[in-house]
MDTraj code that builds the backbone (N, CA, C; nanometers):
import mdtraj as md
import numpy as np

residues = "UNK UNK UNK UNK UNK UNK UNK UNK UNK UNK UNK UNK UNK UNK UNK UNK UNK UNK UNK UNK UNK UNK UNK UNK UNK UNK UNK UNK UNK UNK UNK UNK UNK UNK UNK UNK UNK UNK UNK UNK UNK UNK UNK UNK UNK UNK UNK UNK UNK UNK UNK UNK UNK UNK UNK UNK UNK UNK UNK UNK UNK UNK UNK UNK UNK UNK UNK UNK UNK UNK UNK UNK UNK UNK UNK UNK UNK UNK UNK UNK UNK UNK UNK UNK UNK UNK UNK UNK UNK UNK UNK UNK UNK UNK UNK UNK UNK UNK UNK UNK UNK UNK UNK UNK UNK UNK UNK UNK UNK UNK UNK UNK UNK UNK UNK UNK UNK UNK UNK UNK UNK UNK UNK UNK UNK UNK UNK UNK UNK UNK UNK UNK UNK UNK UNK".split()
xyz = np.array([
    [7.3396, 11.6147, 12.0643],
    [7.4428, 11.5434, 12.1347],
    [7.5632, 11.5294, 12.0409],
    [7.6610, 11.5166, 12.1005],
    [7.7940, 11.5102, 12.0151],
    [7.9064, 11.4122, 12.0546],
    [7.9627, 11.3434, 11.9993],
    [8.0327, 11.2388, 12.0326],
    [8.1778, 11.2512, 11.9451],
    [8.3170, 11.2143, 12.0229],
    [8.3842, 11.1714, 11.9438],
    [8.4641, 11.0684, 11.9418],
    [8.5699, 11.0101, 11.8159],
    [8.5834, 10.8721, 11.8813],
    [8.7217, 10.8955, 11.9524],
    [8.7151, 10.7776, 12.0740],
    [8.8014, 10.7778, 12.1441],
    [8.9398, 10.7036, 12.0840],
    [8.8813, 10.5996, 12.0337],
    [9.0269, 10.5277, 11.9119],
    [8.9541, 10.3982, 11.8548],
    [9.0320, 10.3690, 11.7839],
    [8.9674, 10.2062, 11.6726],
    [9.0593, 10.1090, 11.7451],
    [8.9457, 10.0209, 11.7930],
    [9.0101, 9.8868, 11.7861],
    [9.0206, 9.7698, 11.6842],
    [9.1546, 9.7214, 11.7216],
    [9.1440, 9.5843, 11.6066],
    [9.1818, 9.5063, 11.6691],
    [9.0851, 9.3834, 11.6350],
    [9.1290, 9.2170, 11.7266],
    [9.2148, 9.2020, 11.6581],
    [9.3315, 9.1428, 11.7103],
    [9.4468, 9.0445, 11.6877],
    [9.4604, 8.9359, 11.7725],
    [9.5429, 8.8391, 11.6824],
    [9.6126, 8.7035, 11.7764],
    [9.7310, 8.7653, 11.8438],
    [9.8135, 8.8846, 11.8517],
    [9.9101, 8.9143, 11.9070],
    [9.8950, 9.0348, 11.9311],
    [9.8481, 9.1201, 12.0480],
    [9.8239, 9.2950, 12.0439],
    [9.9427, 9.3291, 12.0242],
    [10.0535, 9.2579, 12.1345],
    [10.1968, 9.3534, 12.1028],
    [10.2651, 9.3177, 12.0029],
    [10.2895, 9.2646, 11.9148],
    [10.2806, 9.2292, 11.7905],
    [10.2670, 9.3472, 11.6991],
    [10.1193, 9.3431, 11.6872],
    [10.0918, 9.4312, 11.6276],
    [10.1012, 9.5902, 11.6759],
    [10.1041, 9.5819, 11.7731],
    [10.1131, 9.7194, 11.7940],
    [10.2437, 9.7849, 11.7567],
    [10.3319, 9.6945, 11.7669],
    [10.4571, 9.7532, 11.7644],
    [10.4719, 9.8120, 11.5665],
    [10.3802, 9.6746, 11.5345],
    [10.3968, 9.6827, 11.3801],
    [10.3526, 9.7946, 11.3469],
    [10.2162, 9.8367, 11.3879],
    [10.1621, 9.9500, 11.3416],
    [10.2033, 10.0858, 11.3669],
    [10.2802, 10.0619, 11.5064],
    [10.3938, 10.1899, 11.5268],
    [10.4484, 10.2151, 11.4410],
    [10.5723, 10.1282, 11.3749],
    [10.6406, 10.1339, 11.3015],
    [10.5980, 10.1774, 11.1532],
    [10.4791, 10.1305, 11.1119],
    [10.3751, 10.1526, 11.0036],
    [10.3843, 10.3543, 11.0190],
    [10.3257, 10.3550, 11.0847],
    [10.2461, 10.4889, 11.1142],
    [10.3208, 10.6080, 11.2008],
    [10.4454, 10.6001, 11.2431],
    [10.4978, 10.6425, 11.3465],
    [10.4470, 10.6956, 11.4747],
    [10.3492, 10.6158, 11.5408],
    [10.3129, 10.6504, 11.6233],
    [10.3914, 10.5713, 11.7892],
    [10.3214, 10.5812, 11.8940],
    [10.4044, 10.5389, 11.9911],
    [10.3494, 10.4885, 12.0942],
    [10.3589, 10.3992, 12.1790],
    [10.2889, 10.3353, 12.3300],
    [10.2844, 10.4759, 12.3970],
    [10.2193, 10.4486, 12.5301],
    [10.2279, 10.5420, 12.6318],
    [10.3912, 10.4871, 12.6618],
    [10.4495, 10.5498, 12.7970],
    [10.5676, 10.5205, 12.8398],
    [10.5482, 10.5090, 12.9809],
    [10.4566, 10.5496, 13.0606],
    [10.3673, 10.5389, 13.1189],
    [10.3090, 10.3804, 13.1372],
    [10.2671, 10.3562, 13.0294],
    [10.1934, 10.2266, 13.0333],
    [10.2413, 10.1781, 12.8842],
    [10.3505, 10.1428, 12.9319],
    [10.4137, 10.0167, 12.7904],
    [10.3515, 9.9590, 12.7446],
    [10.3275, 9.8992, 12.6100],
    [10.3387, 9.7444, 12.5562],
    [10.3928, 9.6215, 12.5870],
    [10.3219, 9.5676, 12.6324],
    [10.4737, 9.4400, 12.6692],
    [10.3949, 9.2990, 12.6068],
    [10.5122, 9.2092, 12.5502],
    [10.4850, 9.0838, 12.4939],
    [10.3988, 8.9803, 12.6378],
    [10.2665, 8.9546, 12.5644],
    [10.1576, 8.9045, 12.6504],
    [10.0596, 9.0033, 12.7079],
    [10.0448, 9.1250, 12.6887],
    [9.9559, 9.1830, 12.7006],
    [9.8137, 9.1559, 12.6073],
    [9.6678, 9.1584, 12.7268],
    [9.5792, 9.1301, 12.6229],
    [9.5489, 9.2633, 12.5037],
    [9.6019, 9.3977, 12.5944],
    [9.5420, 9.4934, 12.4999],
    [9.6771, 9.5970, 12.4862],
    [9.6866, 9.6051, 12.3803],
    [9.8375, 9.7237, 12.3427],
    [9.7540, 9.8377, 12.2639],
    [9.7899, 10.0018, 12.3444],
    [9.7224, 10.0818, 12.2575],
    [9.8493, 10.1538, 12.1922],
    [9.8421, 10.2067, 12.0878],
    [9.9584, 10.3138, 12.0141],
    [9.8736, 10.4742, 12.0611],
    [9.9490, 10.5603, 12.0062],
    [9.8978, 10.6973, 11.9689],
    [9.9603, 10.7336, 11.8671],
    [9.9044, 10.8998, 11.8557],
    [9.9688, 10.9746, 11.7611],
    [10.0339, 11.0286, 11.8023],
    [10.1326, 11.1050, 11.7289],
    [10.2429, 11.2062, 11.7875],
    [10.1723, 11.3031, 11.8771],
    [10.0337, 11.3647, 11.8210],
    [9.9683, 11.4567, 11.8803],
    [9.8827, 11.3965, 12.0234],
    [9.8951, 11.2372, 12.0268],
    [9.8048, 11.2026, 12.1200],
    [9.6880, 11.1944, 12.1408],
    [9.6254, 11.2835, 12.0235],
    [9.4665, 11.2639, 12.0133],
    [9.4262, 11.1566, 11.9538],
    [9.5063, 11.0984, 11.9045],
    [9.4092, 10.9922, 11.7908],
    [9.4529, 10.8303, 11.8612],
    [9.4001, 10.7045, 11.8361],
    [9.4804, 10.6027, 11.8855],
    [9.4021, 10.5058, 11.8262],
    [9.5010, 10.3210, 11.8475],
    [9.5028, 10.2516, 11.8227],
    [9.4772, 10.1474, 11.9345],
    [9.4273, 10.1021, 11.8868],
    [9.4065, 9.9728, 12.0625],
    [9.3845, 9.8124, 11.9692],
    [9.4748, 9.7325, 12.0111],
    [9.5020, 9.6300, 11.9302],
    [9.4525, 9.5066, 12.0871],
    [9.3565, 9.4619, 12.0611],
    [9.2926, 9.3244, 12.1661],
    [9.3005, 9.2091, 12.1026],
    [9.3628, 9.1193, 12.1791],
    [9.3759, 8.9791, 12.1482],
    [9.2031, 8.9363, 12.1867],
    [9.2084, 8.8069, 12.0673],
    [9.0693, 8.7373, 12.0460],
    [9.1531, 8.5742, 11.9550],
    [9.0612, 8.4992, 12.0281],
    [9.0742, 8.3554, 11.9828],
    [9.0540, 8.3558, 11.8353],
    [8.9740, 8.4372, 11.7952],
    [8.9059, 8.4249, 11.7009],
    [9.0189, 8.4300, 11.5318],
    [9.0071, 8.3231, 11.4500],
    [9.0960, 8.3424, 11.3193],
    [9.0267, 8.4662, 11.2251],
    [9.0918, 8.5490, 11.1809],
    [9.0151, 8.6420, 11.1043],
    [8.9598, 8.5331, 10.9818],
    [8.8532, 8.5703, 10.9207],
    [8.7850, 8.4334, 10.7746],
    [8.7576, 8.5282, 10.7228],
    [8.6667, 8.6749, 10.7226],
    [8.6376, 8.7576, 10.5989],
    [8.7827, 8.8763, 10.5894],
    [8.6779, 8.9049, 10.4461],
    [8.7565, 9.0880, 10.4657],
    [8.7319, 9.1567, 10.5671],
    [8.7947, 9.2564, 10.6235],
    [8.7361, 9.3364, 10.7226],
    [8.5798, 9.4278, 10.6610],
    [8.5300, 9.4884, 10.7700],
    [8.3853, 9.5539, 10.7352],
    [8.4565, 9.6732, 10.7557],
    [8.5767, 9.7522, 10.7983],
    [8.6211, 9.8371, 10.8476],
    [8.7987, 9.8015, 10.8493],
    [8.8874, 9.9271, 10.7543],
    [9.0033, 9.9438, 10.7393],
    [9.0669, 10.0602, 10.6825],
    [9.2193, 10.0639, 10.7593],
    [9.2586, 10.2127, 10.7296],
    [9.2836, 10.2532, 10.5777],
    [9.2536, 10.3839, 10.5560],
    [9.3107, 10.4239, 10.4311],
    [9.4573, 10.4993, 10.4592],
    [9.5547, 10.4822, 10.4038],
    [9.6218, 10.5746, 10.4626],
    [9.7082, 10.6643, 10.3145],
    [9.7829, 10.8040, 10.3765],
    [9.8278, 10.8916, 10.2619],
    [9.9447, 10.9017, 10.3249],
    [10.0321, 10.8275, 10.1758],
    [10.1912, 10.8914, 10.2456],
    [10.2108, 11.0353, 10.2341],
    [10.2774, 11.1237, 10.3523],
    [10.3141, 11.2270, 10.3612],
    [10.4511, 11.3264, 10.3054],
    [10.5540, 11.2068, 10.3075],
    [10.6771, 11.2071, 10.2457],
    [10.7735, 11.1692, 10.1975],
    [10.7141, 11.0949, 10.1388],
    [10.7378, 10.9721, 9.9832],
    [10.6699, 10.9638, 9.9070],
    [10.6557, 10.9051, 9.8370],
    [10.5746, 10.8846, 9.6797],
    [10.4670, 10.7553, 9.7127],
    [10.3732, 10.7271, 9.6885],
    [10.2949, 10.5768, 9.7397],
    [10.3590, 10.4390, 9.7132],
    [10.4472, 10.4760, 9.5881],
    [10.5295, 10.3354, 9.5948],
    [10.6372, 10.3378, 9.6590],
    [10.7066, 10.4185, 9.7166],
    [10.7935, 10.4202, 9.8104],
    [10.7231, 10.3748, 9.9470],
    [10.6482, 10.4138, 9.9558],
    [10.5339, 10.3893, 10.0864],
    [10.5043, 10.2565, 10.0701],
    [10.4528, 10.2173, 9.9734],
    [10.4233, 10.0545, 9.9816],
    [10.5750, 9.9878, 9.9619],
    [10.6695, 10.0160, 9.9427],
    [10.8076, 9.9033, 9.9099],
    [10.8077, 9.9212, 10.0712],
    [10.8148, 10.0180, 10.1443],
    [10.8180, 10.0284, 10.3143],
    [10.7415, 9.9252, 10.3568],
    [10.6604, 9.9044, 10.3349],
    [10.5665, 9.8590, 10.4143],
    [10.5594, 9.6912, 10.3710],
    [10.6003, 9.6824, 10.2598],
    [10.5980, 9.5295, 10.2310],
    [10.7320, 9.4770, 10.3173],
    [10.8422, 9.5440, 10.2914],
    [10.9729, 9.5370, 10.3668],
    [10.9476, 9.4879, 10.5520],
    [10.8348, 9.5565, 10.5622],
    [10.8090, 9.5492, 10.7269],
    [10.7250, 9.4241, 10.7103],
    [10.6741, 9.3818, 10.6465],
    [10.5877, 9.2512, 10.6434],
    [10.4458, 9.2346, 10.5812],
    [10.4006, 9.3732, 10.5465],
    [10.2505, 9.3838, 10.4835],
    [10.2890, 9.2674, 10.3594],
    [10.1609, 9.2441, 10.3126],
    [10.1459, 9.1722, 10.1677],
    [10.0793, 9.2399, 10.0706],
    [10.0929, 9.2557, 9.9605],
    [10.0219, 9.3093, 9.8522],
    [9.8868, 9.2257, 9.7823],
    [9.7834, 9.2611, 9.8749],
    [9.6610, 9.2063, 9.7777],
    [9.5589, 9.2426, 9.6744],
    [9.6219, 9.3397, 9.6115],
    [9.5097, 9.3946, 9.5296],
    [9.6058, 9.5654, 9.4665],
    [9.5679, 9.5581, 9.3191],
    [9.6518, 9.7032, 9.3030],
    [9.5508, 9.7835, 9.1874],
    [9.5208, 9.9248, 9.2309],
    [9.4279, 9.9977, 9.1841],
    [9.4796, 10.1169, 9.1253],
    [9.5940, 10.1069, 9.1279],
    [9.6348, 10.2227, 9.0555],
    [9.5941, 10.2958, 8.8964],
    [9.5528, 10.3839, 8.8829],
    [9.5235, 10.4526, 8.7470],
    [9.6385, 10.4897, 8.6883],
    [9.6191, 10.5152, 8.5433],
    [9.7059, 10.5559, 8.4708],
    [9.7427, 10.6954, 8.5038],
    [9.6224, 10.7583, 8.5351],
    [9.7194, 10.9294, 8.5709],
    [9.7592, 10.9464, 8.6951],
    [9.7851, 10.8130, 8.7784],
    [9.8820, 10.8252, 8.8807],
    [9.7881, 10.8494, 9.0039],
    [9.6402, 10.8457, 9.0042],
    [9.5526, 10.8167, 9.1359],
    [9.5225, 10.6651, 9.1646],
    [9.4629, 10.6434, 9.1932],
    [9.3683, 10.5393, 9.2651],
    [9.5043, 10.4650, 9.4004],
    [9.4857, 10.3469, 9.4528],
    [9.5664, 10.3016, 9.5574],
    [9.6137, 10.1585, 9.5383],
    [9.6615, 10.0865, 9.6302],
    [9.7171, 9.9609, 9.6561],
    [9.6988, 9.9115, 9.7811],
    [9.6010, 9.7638, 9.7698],
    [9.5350, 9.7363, 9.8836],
    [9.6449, 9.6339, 9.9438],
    [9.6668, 9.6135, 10.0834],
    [9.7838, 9.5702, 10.1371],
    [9.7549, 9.4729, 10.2601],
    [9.7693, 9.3976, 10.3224],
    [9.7445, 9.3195, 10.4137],
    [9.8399, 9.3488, 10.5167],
    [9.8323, 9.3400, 10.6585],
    [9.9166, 9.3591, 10.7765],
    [9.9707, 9.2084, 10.8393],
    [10.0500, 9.2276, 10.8827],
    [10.1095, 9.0498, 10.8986],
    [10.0012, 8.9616, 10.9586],
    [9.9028, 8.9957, 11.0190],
    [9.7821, 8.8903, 11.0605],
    [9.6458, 8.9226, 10.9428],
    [9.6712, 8.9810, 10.8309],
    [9.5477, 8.9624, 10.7507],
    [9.4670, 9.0836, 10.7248],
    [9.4832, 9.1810, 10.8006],
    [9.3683, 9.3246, 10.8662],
    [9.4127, 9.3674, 10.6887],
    [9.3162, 9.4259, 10.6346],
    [9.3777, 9.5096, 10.5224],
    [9.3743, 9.6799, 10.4956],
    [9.4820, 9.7331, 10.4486],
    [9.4508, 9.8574, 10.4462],
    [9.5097, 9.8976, 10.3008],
    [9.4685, 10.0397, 10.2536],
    [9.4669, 10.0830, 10.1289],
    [9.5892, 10.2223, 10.1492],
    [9.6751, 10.2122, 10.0097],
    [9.7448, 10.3061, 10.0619],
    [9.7678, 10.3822, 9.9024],
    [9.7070, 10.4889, 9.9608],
    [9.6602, 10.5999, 9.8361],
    [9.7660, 10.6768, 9.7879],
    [9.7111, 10.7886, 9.6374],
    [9.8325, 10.8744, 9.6173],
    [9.9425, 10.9642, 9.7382],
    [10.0316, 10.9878, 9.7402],
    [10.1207, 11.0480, 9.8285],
    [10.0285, 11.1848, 9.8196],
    [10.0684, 11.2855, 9.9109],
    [10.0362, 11.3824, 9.9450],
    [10.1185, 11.5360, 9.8849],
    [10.2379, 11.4349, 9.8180],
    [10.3080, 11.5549, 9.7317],
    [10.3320, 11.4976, 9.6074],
    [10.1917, 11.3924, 9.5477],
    [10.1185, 11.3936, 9.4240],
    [10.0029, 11.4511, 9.3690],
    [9.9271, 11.4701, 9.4991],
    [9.8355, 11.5705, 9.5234],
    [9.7902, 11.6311, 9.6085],
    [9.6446, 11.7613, 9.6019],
    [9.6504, 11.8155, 9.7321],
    [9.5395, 11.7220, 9.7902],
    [9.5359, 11.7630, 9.9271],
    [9.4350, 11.7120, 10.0258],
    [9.3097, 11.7951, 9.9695],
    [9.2305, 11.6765, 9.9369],
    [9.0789, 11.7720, 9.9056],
    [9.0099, 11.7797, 10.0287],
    [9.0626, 11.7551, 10.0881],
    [8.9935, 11.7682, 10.2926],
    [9.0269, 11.8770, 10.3638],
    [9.1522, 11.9416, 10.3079],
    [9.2340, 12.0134, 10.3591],
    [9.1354, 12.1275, 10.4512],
    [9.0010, 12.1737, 10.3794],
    [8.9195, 12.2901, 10.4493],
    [8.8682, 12.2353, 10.5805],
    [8.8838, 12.0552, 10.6259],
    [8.7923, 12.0845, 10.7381],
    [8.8866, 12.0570, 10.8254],
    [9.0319, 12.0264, 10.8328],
    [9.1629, 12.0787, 10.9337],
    [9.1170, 12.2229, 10.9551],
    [9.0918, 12.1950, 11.1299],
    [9.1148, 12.3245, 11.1831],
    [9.1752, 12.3752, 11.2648],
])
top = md.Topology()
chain = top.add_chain()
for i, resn in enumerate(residues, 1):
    res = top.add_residue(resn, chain, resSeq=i)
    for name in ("N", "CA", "C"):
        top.add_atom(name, md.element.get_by_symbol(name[0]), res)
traj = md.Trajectory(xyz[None], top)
């Protein structure tokens, strides 16, 4: 049997909120079709390509741990600290910094409600060691 995923959800106190944030994060985009709109319980994003997505659901619930599950992400065309000055600018927080001396490891970052994600060497610091299973 074979399965694939349809998209990641993340609870938030605000879907459109966040969704918009993570657009902006990631350049991705609502349907147009089926907007985002302020008070929606569920806001999804996509990718440019449309295959991949985001679905952001409101929940009562206050986030209290770390997440068990968060994005890694690779800037594509900037440097990672250019990528993180972006992203703090938009509202992330800086919680944690892992950077190595020869210019690998990442910088762990918080999203304006808490979610955390890691944002690794740029992609024209190094190559994609994944690159063989793009097909």
């Amino acid at each position: 049997m074979a399965l694939r995923i349809s998209h990641l959800s993340v609870d938030s106190h605000d879907a459109h909120a966040q969704s918009h944030w993570w657009s902006e994060v990631l350049g991705w985009s609502e349907d147009p079709e089926d907007p985002n709109l302020p008070g929606h319980e569920e806001c999804m994003i996509f990718s440019p390509d449309g295959r991949r997505r985001l679905l952001f659901i409101e929940v009562p619930d206050a986030k209290a741990v770390k997440n068990r599950l968060h994005l890694d992400l690779v800037p594509t065309d900037r440097s990672r600290e250019e990528e993180v000055e972006r992203l703090l600018d938009l509202g992330a927080t800086q919680l944690a910094d892992h950077r190595r001396p020869d210019g690998t490891g990442w910088i762990t970052l918080a999203d304006p409600e808490g979610n955390e994600l890691c944002v690794l060497t740029s992609e024209l610091d190094r190559p994609d060691p994944y690159a063989h299973l793009v097909r």
